[in-house]
KEBA-258522 format. One record per residue: z, y negated, x negated of N, C-alpha, C, CB in turn. Coordinates in steps of 0.001 Angstrom, whole numbers, plus 500000, padded with zeros to 6 digits. Glycine has a CB too. Layout:
KEBA-258522
ZYXZYXZYXZYX/...
***
This chain:
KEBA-258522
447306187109368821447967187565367607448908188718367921448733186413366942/449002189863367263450130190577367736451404190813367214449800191549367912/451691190961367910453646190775368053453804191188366449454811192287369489/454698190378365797455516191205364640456473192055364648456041190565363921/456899193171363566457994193745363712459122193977362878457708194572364017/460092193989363124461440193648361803462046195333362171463101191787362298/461819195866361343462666197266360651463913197373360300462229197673359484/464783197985361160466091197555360261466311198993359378467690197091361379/466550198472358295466701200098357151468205199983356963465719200097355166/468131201738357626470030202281357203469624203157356949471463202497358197/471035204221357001471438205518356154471548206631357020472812205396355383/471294207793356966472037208486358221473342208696357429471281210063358924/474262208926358404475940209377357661475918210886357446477501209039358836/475168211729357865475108213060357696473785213782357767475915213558358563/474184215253357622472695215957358005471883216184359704472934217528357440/473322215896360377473412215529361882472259214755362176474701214712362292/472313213503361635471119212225361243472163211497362215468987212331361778/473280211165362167474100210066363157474123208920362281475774210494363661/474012208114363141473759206573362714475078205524362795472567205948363766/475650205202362041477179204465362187477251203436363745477428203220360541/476125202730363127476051200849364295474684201154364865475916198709363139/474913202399366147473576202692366950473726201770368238473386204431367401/475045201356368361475384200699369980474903199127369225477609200871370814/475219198494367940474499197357367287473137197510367443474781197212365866/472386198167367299470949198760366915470576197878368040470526200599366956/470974198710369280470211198885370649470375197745371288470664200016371571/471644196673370922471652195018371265470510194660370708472884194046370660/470605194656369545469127193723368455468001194412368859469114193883366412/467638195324369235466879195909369457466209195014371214467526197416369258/467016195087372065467228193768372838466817192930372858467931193284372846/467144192197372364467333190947371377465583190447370895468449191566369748/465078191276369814464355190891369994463204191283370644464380190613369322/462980192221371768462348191987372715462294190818373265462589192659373379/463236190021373874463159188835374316462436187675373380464453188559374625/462772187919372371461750186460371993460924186809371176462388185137371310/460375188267371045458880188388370962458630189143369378458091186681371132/459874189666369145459830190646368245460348192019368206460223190186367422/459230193306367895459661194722368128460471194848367078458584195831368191/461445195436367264462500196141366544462599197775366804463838195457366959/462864198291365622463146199837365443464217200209364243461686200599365085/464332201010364372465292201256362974464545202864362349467462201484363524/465045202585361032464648203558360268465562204005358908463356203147359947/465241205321358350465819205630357112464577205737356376466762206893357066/465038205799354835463990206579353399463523207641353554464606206934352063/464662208405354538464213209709355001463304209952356039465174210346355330/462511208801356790461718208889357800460343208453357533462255208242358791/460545208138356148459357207639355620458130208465354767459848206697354853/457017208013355211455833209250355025455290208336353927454562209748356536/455446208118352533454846207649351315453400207773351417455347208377350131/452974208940351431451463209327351379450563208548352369451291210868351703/451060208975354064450303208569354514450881206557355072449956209824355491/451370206168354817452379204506354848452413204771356521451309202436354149/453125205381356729453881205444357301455372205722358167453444205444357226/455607205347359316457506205685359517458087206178360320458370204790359629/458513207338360462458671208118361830460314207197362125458742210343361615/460040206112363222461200205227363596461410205724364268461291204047363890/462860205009365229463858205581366193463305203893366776465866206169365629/463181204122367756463413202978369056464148203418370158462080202498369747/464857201928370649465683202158371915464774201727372765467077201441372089/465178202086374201464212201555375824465526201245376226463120202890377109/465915199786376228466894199364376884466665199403378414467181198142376396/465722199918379321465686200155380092466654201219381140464809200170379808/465755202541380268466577203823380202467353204161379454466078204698380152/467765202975378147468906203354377644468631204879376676469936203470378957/467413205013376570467457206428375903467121205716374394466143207787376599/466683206857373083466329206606371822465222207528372021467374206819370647/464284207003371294462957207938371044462340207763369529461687207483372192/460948208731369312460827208318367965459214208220367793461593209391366913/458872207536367459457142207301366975457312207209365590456231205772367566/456094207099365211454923206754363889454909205980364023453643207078363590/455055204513363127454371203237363381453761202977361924455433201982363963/453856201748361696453200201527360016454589200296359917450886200670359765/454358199872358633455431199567358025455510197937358868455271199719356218/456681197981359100457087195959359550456753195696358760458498195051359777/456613194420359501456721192636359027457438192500357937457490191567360085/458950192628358704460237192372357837460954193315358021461028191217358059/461704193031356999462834194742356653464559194379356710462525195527354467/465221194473357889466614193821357270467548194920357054467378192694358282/467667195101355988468501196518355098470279196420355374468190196319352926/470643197130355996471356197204356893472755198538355744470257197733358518/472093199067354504471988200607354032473577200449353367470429201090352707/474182200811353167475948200648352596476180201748351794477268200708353858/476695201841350452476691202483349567477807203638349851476786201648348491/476727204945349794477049205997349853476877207109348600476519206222350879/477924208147348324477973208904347374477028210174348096479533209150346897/476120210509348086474956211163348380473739211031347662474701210911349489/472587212276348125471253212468347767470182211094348571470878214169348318/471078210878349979470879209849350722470190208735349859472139209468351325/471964207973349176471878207104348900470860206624347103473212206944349222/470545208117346608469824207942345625468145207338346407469897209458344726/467645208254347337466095208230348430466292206693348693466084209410350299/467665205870348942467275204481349487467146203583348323468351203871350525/467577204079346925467240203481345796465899203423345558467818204007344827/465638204488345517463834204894345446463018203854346324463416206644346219/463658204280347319462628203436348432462563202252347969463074203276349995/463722201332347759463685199660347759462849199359346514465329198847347624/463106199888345182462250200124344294460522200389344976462928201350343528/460538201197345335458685201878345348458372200456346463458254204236346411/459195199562347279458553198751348405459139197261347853459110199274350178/459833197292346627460074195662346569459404194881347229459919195088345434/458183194613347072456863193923347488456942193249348810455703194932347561/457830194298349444457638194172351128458747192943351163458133195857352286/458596192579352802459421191570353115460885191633353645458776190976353896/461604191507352683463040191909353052463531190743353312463901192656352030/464505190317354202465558189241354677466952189193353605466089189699356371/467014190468353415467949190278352224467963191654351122469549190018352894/469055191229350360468607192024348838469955192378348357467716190963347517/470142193491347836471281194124347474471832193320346602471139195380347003/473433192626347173474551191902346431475316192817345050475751191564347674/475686192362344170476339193122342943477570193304343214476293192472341622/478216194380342886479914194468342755481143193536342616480135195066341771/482064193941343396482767192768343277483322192007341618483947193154344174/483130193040340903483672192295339795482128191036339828483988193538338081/481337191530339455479940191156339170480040189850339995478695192304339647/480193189562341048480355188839342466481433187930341905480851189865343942/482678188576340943483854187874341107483374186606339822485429188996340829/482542187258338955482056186518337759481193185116338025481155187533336961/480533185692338682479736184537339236479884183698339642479200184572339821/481008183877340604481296182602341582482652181966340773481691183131343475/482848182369339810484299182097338738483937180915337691484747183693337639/482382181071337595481735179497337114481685178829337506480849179124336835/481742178349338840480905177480339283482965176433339657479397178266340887/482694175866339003484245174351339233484947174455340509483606172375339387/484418174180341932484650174127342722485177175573343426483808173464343002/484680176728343184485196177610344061486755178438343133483745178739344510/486600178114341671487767178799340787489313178463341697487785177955338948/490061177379342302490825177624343473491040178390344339490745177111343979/489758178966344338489486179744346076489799181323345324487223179529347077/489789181706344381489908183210343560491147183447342955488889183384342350/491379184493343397492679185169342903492231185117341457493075186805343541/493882185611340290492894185988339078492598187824338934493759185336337475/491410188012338620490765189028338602490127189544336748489652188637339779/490577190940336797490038191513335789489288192881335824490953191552335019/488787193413335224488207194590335111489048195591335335487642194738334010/489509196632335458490518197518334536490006198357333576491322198408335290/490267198651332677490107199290331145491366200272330978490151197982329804/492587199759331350493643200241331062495281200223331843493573199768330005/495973201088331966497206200153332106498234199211331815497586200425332225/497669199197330829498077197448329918497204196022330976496946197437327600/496220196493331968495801194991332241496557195175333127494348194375332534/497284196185334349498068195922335292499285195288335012498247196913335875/499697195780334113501003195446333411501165194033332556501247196604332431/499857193878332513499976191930332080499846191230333455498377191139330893/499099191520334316498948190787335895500359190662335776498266191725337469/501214191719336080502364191627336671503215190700335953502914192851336819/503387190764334995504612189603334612503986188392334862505206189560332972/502633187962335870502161187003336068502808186502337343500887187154335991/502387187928338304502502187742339637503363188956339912501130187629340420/504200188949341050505014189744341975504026191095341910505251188964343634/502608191197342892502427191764343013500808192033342776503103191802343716/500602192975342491499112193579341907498281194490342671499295194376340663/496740194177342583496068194846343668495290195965342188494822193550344948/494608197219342505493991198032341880492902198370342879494825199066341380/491857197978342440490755198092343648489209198719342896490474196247344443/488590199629343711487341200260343211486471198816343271486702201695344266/485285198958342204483994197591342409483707197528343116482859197347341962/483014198645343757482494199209345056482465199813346513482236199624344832/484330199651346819485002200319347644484609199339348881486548200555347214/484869200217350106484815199273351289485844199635352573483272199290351821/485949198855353441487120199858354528488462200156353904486506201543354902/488644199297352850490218199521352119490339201008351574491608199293353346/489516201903351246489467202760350413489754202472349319488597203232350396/490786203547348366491193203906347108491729202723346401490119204524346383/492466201721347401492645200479346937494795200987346872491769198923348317/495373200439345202496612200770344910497483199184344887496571201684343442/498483198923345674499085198012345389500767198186344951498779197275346417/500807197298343516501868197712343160502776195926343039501580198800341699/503947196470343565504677195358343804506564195754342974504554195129345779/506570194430341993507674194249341386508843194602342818507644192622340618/509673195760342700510816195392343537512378194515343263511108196601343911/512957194058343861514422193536343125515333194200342124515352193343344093/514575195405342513515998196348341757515309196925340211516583198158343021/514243196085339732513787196107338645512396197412338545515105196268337751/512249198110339919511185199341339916510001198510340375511548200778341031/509076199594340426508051199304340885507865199691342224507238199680340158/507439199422343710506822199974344306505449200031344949507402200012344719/504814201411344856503151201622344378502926202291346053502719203065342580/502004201828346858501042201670348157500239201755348179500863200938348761/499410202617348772498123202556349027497667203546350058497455202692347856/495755203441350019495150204499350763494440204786349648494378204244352124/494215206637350281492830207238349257491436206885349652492725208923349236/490817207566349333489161207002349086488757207533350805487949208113347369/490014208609351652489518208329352732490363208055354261488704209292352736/491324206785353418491523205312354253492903206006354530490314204738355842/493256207430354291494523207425355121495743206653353856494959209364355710/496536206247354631497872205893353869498430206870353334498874205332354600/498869206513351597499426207191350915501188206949351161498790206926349619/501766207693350930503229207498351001503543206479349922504055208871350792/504547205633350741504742204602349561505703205613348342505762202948350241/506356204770347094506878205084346309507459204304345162506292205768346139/508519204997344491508896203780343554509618204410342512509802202582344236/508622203737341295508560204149340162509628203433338956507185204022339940/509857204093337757509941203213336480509026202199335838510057203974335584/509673201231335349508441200629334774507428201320333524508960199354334272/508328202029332723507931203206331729507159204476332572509437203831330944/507136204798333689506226205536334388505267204628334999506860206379335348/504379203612334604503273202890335385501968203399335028503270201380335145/501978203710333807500872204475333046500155205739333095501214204576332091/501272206337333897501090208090334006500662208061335638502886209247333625/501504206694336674501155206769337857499536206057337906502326206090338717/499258205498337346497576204752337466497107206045336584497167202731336539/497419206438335987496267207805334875495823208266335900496967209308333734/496917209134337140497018209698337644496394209561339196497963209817337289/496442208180339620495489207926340918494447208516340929495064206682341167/493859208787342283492271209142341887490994208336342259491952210418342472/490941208208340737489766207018341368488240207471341880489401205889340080/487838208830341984486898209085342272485750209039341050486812208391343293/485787208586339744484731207887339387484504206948339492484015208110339612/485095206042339908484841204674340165485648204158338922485328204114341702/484985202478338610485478201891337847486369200728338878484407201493336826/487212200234338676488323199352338951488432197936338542489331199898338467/488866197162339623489640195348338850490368195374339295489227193776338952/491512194790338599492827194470338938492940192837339215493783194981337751/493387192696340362493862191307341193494886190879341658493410191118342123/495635190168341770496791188951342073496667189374343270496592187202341796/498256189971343830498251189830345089498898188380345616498919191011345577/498486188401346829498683187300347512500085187543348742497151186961348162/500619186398348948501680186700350066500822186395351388503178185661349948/500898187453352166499975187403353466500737188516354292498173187794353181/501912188808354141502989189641354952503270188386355884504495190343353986/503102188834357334503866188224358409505556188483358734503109188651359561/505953187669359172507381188203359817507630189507359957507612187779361114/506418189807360538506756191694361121506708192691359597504961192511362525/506231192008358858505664192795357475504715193256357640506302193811356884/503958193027358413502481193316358513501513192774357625502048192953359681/500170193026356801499575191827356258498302191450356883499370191968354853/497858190079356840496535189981357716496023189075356616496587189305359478/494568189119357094493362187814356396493003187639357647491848188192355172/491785187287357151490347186640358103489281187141357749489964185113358014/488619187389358361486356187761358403485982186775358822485386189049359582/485542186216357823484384184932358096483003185355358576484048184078356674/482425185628359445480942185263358877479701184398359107480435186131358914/479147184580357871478568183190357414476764183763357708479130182670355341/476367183147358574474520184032358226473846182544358818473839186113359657/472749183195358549471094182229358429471030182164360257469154183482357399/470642181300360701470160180980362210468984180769362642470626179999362674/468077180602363162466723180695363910465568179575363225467031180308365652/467008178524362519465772177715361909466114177525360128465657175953362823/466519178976359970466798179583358188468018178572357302464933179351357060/468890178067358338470019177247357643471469177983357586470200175833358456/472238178602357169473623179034356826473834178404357629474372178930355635/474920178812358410476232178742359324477082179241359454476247178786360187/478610178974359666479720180239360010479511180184361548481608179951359492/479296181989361664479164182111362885480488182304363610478287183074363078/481263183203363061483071182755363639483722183238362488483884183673365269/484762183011362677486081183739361735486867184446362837487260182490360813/487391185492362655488562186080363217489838186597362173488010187263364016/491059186840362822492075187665361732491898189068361735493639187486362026/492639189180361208492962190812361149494337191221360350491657191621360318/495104191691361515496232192677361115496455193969361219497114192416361552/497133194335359464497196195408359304498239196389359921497145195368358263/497897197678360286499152198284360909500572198413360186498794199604361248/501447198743360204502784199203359874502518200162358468503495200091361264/503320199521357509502958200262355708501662200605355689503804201855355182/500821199446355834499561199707355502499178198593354248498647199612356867/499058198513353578498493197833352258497267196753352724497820199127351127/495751197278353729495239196332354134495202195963355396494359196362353772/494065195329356288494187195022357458492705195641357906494555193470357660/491768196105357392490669196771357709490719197478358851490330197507356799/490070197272360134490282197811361346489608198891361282489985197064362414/488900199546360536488442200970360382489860201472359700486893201199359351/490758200970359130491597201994358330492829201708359381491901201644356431/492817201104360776493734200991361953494137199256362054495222202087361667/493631198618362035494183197164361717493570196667363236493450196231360036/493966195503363250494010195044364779493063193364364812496036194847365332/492658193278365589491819191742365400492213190714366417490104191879365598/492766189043365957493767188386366593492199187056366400495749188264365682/492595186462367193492060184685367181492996184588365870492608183312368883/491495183650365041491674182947364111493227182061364367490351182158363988/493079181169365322493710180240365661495626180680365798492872179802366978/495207181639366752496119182046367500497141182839366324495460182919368739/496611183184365227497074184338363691497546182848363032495305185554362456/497005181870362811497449180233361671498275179799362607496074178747361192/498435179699363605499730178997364567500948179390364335499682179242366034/500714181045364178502101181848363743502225181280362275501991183767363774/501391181521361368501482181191360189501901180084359626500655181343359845/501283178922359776501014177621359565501718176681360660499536177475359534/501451176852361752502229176472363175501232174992363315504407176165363017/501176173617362409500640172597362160499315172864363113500523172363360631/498617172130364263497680172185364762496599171023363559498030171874366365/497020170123363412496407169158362010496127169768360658497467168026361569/497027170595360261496863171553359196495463172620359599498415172429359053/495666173082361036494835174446360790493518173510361417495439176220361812/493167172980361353491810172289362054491610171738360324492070170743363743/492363171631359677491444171019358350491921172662357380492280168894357412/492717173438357380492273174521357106490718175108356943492851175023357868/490596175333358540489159176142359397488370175034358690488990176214361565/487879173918358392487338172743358111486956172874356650488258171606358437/488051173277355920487850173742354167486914175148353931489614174176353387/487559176025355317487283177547354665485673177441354969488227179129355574/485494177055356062484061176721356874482622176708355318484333174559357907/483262175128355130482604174485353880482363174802353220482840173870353315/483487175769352594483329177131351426482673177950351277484033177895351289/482622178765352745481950179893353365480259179311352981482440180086355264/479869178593353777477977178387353490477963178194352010477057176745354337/479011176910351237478454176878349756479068178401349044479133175275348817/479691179366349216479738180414348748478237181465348977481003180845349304/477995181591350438476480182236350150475450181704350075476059182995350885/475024180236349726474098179511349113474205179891347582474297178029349434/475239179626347351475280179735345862475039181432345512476883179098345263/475407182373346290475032183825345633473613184477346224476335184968345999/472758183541346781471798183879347100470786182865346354471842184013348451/471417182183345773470184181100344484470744182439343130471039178367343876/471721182874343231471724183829342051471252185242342374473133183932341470/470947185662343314470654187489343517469855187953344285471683188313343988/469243186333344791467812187038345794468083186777347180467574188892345721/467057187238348120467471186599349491468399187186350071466518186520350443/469097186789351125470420187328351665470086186595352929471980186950350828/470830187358354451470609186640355817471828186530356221469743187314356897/473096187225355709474307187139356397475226188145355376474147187636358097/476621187299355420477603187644354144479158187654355064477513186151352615/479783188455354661481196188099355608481903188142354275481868189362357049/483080186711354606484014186619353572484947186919354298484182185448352806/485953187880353358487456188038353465487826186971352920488127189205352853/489333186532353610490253185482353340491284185514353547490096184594353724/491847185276352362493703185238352569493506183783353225495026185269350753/495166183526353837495102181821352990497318182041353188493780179647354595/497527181428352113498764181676352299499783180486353231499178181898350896/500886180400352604501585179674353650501411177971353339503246180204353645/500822177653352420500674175861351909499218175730352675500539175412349695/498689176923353122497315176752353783496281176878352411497182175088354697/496777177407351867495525177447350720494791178331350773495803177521349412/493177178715350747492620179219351329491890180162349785491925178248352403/492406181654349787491474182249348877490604183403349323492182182667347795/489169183593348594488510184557348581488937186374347887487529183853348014/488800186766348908489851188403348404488439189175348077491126189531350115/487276188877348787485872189749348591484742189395350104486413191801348525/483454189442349024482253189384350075481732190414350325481213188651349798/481186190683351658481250192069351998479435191498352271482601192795353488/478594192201351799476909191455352320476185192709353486475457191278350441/477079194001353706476648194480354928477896194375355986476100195963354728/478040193196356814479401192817357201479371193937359323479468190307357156/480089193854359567480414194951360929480630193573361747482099196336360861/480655193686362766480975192295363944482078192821365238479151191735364906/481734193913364499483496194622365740484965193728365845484391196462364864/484680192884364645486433191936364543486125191023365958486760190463362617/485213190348366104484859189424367042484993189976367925483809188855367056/484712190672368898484764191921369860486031192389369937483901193085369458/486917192513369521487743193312369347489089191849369584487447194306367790/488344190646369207489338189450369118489137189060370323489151188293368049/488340189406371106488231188855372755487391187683372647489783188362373555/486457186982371286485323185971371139483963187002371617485221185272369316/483864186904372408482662187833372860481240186572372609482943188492374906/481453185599372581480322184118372039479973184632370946480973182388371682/481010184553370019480742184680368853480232186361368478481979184131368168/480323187474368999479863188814368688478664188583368753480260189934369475/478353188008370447476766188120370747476237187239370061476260187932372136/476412186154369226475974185688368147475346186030366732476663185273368041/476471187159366506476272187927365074475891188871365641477406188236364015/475689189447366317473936190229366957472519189304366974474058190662368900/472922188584367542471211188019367760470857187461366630470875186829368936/471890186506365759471267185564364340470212186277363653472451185266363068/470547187760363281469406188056362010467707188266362867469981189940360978/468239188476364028466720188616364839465967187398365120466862189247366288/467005186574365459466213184922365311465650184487364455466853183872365349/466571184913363205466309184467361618465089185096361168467518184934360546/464679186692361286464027187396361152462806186916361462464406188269361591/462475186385362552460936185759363601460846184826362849460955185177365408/461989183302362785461572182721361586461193182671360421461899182401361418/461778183497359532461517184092358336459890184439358424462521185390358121/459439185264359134458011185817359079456886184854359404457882186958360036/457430183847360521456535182708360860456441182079358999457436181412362324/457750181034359179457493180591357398456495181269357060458677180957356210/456789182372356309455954183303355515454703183102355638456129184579355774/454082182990356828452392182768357194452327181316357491451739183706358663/452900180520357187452854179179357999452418178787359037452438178450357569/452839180189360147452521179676361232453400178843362187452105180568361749/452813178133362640454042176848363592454229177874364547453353174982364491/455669177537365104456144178474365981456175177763367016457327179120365706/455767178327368512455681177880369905457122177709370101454941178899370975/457032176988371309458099176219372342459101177251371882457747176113374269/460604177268371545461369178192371355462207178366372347461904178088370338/462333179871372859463141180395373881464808179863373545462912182130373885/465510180242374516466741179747374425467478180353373683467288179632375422/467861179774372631469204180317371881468198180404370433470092182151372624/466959180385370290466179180168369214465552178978368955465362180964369202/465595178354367781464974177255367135464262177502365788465962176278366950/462884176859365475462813176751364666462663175353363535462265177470364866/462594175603362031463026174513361337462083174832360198464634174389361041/462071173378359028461277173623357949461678174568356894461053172511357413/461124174840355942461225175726355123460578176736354254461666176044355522/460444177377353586459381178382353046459841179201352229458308177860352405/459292180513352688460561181929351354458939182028350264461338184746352598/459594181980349417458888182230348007458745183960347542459918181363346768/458048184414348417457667185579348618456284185981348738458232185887349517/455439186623348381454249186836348744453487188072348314453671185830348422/452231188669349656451959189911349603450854189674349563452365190773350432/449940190663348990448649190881349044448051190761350566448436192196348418/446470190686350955446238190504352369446160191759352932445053189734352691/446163192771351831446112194573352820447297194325353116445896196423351984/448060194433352530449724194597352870450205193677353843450686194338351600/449499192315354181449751191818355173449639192483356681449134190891354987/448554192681356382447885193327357427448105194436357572446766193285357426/449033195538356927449545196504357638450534196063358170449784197541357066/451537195156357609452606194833358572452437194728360059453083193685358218/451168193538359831451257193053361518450369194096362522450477191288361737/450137195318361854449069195947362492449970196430364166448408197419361319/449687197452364902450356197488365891451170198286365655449832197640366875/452483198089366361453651198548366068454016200147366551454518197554366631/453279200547367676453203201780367508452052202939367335453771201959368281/452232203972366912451041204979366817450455206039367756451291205661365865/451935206977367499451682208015368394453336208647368375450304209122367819/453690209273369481455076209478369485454915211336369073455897208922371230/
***
């Protein structure tokens, strides 16, 4: 039988053609060599419609170099692509459209409001959510606030703590308004009238973007720093949800978030709730709640939006240990782990979607899977997906052509 192959589809970031997570690539890429699946990566832009085929990038972890062939289309597709304001990001619309058909591991998540709606039904998780609104106006900031101290102004679609405004009641009856622009640097703080709140939000720039306004949370440390947590939560070798780790994250000095692309720093889970919480009994049934949450949070948004292989939740949790959802991120980075000194857990959230991936495709054909290499298992299950037998059979055809 010959080898299958899992495609990972991204973006280039420029006309350069540079690739954000090429040092990620070339692990998974790794990865599944060892247990018997080719990996390559690709863009919309490498793709030959006419003739079905994909001028990919492969690594030779050997020589460590990148090269590029023709192949025909994978097995499986794990879309990797993060929303960009470009011609780019219109070609990867196209694409997912013109290839629904094909076998994707996961499927583009909706906006956070969209995201915030959803999971706002369901009994059990309404605790875990700040309260959240659309914005329309500066009348909804200005009702948050006589709710709560302090108010978040956040794009649907923003990521990396971009264009995100936080405005906080001060003692002396003003406002003071924080943030970064749409590219991450810190805005000078400031402090307003309450009769000037209207002219200062007119006046932000939102890019075009539409906005929700959210409940801030107290998550300032001693130092005045603020931190959460990155959960993440993905599918494992035998297609069951798991949290693969949590780490913290603190934000630098007058910084509004803790996003380590916008300078934020990554601490042990543990070692960030000790300061916080201090209770070793508390934070073991903390980690124990958020855990629980985490899988029934992306079970539940993947019975609503299609398949999904891996979701990272942000998490406050404040000082009673109460644990809330701030946003799900469904193309999540694994640099927090790495960066927290859990090097288990990094090389984990590298290998899962490649494990998951081999499984996924076995299911798919019902083929029983041989003796499983180490660190892979497989389990029952079946994705409710299905392709014609040409289209099968280009997948599994051979993975390369001609370079």
């Amino acid at each position: 039988m010959r080898q299958p192959a899992l495609g990972i589809l991204t973006l280039y970031l420029n006309e350069s053609k540079a690739l954000e997570e090429r040092p990620v690539y070339e692990k998974m890429i790794a990865a599944g060599k060892r247990i018997g699946l080719s990996v390559f990566v690709f863009t919309p832009q490498d793709v030959d419609d006419a003739k079905g085929l994909i001028r990919a990038q492969l690594y030779n972890a050997e020589t460590k170099k990148w090269s590029r062939r023709w192949v025909r289309f994978p097995s499986v597709i794990y879309d990797r692509c993060r929303i960009q304001k470009s011609y780019r990001f219109e070609q990867l619309l196209a694409f997912r459209k013109r290839y629904s058909h094909l076998h994707f591991l996961n499927r583009p998540l909706r906006n956070k409001w969209t995201v915030y709606r959803t999971l706002s039904k369901v009994p059990a998780f309404r605790a875990h959510l700040p309260t959240t609104k659309l914005y329309q106006s500066p009348e909804d900031v200005s009702l948050l606030l006589k709710r709560y101290p302090t108010v978040y102004l956040k794009p649907i679609n923003g990521t990396g703590g971009r264009g995100i405004l936080r405005i906080e009641r001060a003692r002396d009856g003003t406002l003071l308004l924080q943030g970064r622009n749409h590219s991450r640097s810190i805005v000078q703080p400031r402090h307003i009238s309450r009769g000037r709140l209207a002219s200062a939000l007119e006046s932000w720039d939102k890019k075009g973007n539409r906005y929700i306004v959210q409940q801030g949370l107290n998550i300032k440390l001693p130092s005045g720093r603020v931190h959460d947590y990155r959960m993440l939560v993905q599918k494992n070798g035998s297609g069951v949800w798991e949290v693969t780790g949590c780490a913290g994250r603190i934000g630098p000095l007058r910084s509004i978030t803790s996003n380590l692309h916008g300078g934020g720093e990554a601490a042990s889970m543990n070692d960030l709730l000790r300061q916080w919480i201090g209770s070793e009994n508390d934070i073991r049934q903390i980690r124990q709640t958020a855990e629980t949450f985490g899988v029934d949070v992306a079970r539940h948004l993947e019975a609503t939006y299609g398949a999904l292989c891996e979701l990272a939740l942000d998490l406050a949790i404040d000082r009673n240990g109460r644990i809330w959802l701030i946003e799900v991120n469904p193309k999540p980075s694994r640099e927090v782990f790495q960066q927290a000194g859990e090097r288990d857990v990094y090389r984990k959230a590298i290998v899962r979607p490649i494990e998951y991936a081999l499984w996924a495709y076995r299911e798919k054909r019902g083929l029983r899977a041989p003796k499983a290499p180490p660190g892979v298992s497989a389990g029952p299950g079946a994705i409710a997906e299905h392709r014609s037998s040409s289209e099968a059979e280009e997948a599994d055809a051979p993975y390369g052509l001609s370079t």
